[in-house]
N, C-alpha and C positions, 0 to 999 in steps of 0.2 A: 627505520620501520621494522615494526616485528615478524617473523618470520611463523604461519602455520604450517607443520612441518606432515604432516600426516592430516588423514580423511578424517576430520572428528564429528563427535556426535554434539546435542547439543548443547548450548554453552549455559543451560541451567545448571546453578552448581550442586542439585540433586535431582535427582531421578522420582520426579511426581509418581506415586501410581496413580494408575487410571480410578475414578469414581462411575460408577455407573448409576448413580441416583444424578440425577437431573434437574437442575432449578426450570418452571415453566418460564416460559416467556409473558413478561405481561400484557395487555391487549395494546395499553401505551407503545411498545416498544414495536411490536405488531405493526400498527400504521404509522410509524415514523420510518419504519423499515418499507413501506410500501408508499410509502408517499415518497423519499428519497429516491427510490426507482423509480415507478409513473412518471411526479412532476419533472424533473428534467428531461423526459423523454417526449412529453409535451412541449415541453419549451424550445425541444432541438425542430418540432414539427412548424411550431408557431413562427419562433425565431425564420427558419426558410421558406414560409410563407412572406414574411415582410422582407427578406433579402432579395424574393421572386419580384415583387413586385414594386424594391423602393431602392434594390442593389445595396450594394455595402461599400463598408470604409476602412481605413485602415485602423480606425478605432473601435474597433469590434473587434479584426480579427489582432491586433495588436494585445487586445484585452485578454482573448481567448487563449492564445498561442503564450501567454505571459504568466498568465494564472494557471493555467497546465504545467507551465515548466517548475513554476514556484513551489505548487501543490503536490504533485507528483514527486518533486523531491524531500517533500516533509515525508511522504510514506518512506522513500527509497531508501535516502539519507538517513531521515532522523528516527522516525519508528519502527525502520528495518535492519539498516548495520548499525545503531548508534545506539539504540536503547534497547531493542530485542538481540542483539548477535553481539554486542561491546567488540564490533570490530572498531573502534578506534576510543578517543579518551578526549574529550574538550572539556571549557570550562559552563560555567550556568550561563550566559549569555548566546552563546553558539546552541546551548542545549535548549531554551526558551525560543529562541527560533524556528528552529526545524520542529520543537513540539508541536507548536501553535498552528505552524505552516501543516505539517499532517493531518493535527485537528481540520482545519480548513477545506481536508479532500474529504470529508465527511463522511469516515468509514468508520466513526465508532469511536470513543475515549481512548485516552494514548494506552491504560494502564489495563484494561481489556482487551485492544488489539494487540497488546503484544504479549499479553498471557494467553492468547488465543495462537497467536503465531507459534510460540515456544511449545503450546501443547503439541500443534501442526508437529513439528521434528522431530520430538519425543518420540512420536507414534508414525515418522508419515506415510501414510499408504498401508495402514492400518486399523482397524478396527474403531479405535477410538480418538483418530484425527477426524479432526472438526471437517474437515472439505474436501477426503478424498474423494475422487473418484471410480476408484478402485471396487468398494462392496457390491455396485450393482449388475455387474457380470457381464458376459460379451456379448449377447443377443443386440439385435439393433434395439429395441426398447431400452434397454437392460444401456447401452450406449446415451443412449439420449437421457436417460432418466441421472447418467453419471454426470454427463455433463450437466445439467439442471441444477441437479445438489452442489457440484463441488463450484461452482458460478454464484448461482444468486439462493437457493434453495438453504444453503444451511444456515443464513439466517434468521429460519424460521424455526430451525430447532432448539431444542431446550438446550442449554450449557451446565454442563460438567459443576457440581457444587463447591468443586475444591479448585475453581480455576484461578483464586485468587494467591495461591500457592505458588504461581510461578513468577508471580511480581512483585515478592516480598524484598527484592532489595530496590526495585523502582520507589515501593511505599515506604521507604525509609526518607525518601526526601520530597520534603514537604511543597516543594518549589513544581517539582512533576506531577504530586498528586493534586496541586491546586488546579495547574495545566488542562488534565485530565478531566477535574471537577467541572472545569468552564467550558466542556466542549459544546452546548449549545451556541455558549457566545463565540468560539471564536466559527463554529458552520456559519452564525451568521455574516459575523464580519467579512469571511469568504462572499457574502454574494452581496454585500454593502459596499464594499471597499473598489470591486471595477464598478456599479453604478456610479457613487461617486464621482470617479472618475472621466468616467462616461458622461455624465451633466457637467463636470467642469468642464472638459476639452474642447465640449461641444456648442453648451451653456443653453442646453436646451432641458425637459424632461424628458423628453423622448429619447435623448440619447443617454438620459440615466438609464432609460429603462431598455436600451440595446442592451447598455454596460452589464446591466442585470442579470438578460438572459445571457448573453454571449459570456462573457467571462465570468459567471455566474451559476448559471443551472446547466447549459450545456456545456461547460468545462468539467463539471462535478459529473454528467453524466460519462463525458469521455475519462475522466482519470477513473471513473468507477470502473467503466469493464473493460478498459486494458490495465491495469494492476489486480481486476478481478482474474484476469483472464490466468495470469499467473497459477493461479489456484485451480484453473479447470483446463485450458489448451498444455499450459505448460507441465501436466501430467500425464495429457495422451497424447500429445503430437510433438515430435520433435525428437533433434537427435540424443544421446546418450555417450558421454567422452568418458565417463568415470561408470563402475559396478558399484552403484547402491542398491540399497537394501528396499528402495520405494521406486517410483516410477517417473520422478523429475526429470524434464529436456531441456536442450538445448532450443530454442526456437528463434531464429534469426530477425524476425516481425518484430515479436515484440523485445526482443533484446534491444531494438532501436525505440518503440513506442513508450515502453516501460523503463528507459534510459539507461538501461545493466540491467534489468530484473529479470529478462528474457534467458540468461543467460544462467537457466535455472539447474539443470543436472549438474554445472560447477560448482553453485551456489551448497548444494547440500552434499557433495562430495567436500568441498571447504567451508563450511557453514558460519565461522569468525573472522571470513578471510573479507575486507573492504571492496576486494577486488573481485567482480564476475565476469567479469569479459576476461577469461586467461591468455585467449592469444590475442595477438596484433589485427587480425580486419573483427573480434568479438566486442566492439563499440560499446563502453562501459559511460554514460553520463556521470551517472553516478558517483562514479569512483574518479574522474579526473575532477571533479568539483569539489572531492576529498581531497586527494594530491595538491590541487589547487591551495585550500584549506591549512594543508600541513605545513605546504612553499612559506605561505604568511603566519609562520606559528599560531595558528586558529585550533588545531587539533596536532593532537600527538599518539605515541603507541600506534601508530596504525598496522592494521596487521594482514599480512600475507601471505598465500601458499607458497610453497618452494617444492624444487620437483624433490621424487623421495617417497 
């Protein structure tokens, strides 16, 4: 495995400047972005309603607990160290995986999300990072209003017009950008695939339509705001093991609910490194599912910090 031997910046192999002219949001993108929040947070109320009053199975939470694990590491794995940070190197079939599977958490087209993320490091905690927290100053308002934006809020702002600047080597292959092209299809297949499921096991409708909501709309809302939260807890609250130059922590929560991703002031002190959990109780999912991965020559190059 390869060795990151110093703090480095990010692993765009040039330096974007910032654009300050702004593409608008179109009204399309507006309520898919408001519908993706609302309706699963609907569904987690509905859903517990019918759990109150009909209890549960293990085929719900089977679904739920399984599709969180799957999805959540399409963000982790695949469109966080794999395709935004090249901390490691596999072939197209491990890469179509973790694509689709990301797709699936339904946070946006793979070749957006992580021209968005690579802008995030360029800049982080800065001006023209897409989610800091940071611009809206210390007053309690001024807190609440940080946390708002750097959460669910800058969805709603316009994007940078040269954002596609930073995934010009993703757009070289044609296999990622189809990927990317299909992310309706595969958000749905995400909330098809445990109903499915759900009606097979069960062989009822109704337990397609547990399948639905439970491993379905409220899994997509749970991997939404603990991998959001990365974006907005994991820049005010938590500890700091490394002197960056932005405001990323440590935060032990979600290091565990985010599977490594909690383990955010490592992560951008070593930002290509596979590995965020650096010590031994800093519980990295993520990165043993890599490890894992490398054991069975599924991935190679993997790359990690060294002290130094």
């Amino acid at each position: 495995m390869s060795k990151v031997n110093l703090i480095t910046a990010s692993n765009v192999s040039e330096k974007i400047k910032p654009v300050h002219i702004k593409k608008p949001i179109s009204t399309f993108v507006r309520v898919a972005n408001i519908v993706a929040i609302v309706v699963p947070f609907i569904a987690l109320i509905a859903g517990s309603v019918m759990m109150y009053h009909l209890g549960y199975s293990w085929v719900e939470l089977s679904l739920l607990s399984s599709m969180y694990i799957l999805t959540v590491l399409g963000i982790t794995v695949g469109f966080h160290r794999l395709f935004t940070h090249r901390s490691f190197e596999t072939g197209k079939v491990v890469q179509c995986i973790f694509a689709i599977l990301g797709s699936m958490a339904a946070q946006g087209p793979l070749l957006k999300w992580v021209a968005t993320h690579r802008c995030h490091h360029q800049y982080s905690d800065m001006h023209e990072d897409p989610h800091s927290p940071r611009v809206f100053g210390n007053s309690r308002f001024g807190r609440i209003q940080a946390f708002y934006h750097s959460h669910i809020g800058w969805f709603f702002e316009p994007d940078p017009v040269n954002l596609s600047n930073y995934v010009k080597d993703l757009s070289r292959s044609k296999l990622l950008c189809t990927i990317s092209d299909l992310f309706p299809l595969w958000v749905a297949l995400g909330l098809i695939i445990p109903a499915a499921i759900g009606g097979a096991i069960t062989g009822t409708w109704f337990g397609a339509l547990l399948g639905f909501v439970w491993g379905g709309l409220v899994r997509m809302l749970l991997v939404h705001h603990v991998t959001w939260s990365i974006n907005s807890i994991c820049h005010i609250w938590g500890g700091r093991t490394y002197k960056t130059t932005d405001d990323s922590r440590n935060n032990a929560l979600f290091g565990l609910l985010a599977l490594g991703e909690g383990w955010h002031n490592n992560h951008h002190a070593f930002q290509t490194s596979a590995r965020h959990g650096l010590k031994w109780w800093q519980v990295d999912i993520s990165y043993i599912v890599i490890w894992a991965l490398a054991k069975a020559k599924l991935v190679w190059n993997v790359r990690l910090p060294v002290a130094g």
